[in-house]
MDAnalysis code that builds the backbone (N, CA, C; Angstrom):
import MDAnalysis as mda
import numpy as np

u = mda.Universe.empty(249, n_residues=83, atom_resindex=np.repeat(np.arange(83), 3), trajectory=True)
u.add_TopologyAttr("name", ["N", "CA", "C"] * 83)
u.add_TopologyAttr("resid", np.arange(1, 84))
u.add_TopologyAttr("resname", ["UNK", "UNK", "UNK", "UNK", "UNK", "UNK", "UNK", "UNK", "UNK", "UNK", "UNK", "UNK", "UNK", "UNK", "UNK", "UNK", "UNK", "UNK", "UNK", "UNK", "UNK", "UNK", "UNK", "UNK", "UNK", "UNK", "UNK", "UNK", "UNK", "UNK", "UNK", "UNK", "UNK", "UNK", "UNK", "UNK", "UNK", "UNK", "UNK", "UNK", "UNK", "UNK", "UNK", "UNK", "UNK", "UNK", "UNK", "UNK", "UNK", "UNK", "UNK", "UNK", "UNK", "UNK", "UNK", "UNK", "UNK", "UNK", "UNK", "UNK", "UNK", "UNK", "UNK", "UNK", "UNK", "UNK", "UNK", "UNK", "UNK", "UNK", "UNK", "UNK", "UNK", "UNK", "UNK", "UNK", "UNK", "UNK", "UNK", "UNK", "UNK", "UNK", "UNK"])
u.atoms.positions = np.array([
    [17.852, -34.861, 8.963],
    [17.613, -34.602, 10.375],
    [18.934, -34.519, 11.134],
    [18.992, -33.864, 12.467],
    [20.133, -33.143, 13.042],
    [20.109, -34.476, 14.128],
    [21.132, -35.190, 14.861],
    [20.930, -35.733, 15.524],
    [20.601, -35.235, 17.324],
    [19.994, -35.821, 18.399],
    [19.770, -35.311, 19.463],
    [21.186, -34.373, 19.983],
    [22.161, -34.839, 20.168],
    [24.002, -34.699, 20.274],
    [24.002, -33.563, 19.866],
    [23.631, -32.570, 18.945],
    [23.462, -31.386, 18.466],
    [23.338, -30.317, 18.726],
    [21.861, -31.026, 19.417],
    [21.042, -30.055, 19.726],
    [20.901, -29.479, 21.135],
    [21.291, -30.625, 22.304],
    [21.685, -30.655, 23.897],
    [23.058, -30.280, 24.139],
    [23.098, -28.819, 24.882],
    [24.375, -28.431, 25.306],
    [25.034, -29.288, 25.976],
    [26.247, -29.366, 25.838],
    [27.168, -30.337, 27.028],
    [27.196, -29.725, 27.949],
    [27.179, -30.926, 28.978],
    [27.270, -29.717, 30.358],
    [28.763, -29.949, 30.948],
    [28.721, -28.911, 31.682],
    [30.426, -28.596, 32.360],
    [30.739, -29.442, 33.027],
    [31.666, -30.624, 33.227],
    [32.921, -31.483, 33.842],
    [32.837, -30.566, 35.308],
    [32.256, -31.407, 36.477],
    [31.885, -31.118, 37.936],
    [33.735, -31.003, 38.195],
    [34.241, -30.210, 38.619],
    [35.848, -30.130, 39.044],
    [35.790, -30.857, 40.392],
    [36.728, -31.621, 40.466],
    [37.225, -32.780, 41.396],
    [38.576, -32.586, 42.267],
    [38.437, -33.561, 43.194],
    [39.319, -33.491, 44.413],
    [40.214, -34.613, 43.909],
    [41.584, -33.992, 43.082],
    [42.740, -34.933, 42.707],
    [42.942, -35.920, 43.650],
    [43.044, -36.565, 44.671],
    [43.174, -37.641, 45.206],
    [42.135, -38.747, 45.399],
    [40.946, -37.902, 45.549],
    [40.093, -38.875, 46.113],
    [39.076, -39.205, 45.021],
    [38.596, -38.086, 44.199],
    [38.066, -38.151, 43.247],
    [36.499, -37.888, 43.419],
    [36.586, -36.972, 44.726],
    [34.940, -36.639, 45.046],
    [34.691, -35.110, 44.565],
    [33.764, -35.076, 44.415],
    [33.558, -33.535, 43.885],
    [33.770, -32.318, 44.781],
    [34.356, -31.894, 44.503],
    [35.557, -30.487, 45.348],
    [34.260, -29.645, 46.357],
    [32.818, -29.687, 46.148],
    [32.123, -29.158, 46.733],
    [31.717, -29.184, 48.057],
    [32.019, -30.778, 47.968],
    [32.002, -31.891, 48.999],
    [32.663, -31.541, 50.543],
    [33.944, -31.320, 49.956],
    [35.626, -31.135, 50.871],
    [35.818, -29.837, 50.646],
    [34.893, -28.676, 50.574],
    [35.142, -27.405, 50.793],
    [35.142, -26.723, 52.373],
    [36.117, -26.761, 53.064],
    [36.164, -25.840, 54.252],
    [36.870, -26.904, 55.355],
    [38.031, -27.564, 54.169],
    [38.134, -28.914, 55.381],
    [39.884, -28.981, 54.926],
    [40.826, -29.540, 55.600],
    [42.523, -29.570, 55.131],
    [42.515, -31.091, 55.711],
    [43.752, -31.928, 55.317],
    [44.938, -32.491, 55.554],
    [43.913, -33.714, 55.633],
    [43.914, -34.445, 57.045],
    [43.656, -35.715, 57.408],
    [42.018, -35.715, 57.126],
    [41.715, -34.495, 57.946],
    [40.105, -34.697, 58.295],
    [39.237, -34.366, 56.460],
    [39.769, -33.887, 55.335],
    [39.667, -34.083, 54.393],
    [39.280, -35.442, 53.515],
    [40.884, -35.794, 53.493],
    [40.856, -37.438, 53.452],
    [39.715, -38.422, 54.088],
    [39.245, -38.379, 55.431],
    [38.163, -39.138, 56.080],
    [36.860, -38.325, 55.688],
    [36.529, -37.298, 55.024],
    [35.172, -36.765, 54.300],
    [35.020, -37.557, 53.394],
    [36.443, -37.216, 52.109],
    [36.254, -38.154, 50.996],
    [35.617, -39.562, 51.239],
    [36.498, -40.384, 52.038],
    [36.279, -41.860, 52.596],
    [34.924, -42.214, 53.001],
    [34.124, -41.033, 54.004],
    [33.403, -41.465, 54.683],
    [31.892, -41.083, 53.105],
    [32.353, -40.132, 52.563],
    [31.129, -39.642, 51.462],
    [31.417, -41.200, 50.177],
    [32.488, -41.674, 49.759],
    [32.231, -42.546, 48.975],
    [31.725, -43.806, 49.725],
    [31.689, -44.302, 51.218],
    [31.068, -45.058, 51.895],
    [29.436, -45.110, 51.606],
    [29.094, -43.765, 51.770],
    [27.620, -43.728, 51.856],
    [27.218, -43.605, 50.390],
    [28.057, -43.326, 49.025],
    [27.522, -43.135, 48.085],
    [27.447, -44.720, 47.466],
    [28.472, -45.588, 48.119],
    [28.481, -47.291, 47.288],
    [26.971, -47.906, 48.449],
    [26.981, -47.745, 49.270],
    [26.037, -48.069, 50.342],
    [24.107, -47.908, 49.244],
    [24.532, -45.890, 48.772],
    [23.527, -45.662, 48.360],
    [22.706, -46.303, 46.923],
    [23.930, -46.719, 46.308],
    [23.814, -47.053, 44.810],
    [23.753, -48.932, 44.904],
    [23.700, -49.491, 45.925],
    [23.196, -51.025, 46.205],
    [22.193, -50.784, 46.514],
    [21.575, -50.211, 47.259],
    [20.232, -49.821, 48.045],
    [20.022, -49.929, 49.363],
    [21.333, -49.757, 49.897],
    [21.045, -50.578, 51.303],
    [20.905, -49.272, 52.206],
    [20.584, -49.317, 53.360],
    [20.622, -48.625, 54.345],
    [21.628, -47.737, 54.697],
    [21.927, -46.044, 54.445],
    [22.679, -45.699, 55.377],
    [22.704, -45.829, 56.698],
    [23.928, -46.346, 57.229],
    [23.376, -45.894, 58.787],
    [23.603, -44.540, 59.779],
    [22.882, -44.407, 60.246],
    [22.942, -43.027, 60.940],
    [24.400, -42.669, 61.662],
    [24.811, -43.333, 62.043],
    [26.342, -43.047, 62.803],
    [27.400, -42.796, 61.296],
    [26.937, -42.998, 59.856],
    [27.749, -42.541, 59.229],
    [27.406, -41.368, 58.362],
    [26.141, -40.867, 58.814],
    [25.799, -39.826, 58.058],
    [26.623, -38.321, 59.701],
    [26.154, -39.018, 60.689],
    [26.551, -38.220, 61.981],
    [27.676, -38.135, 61.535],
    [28.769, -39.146, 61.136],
    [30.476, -39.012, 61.123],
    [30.401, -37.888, 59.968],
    [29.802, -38.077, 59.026],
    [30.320, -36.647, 57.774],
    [29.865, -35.465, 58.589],
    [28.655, -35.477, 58.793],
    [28.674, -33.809, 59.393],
    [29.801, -33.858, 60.169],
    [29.824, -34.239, 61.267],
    [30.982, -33.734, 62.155],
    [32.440, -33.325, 61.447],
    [32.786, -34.261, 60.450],
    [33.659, -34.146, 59.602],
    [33.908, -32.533, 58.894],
    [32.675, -32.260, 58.239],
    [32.356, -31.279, 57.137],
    [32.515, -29.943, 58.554],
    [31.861, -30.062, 59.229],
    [32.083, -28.746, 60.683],
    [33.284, -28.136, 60.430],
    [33.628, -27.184, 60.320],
    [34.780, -26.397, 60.912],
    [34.649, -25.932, 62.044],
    [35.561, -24.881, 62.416],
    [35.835, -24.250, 63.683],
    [34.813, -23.543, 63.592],
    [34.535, -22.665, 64.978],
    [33.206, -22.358, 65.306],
    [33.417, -20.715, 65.081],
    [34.639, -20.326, 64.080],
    [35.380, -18.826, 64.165],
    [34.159, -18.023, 63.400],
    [33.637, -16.679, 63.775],
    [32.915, -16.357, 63.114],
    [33.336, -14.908, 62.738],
    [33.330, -14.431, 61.282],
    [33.992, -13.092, 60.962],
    [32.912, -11.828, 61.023],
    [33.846, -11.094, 61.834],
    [33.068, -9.770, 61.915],
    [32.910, -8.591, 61.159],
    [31.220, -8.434, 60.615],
    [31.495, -6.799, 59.919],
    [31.520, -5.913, 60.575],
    [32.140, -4.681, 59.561],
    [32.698, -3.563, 60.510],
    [31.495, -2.616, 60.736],
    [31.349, -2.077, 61.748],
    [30.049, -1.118, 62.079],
    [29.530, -0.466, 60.959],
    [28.437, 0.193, 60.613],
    [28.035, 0.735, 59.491],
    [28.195, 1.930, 60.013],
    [28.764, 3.021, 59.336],
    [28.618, 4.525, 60.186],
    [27.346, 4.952, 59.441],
    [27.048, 5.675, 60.692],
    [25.766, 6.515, 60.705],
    [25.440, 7.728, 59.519],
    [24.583, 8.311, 59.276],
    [24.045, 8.952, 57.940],
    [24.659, 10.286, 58.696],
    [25.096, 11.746, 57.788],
    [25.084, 12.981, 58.380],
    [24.413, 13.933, 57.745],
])
């Protein structure tokens, strides 16, 4: 017999945020300081989550605000018309 290890693909190594060590998906659309306080504020709520205790709402409010970028929105270019 083949053992289970065999037969179950490995799955792919989630790529990470060299400093902080949160998953890069996390801290996508964010630089410098306000980065750093995503990481901080997401491993807060993940030790919080894995005791069982209560998030509290003022720290789920602090990541969104965190995760927000600027409000810049990119424009497509007109579609030209059929001839």
């Amino acid at each position: 017999m083949t053992s289970r290890e065999s037969l179950v693909p490995k799955r792919k190594r989630v790529p990470k945020d060299k400093r902080s060590k949160v998953p890069k998906k996390y801290l996508s659309g964010t630089k410098g300081t306000k980065r750093t306080q995503l990481a901080s504020v997401i491993k807060r709520i993940a030790k919080l989550y894995k005791e069982g205790k209560t998030v509290p709402k003022s720290l789920l409010k602090q990541r969104i605000a965190l995760g927000k970028g600027s409000a810049k929105k990119k424009r497509s270019k007109a579609k030209k018309g059929r001839r």
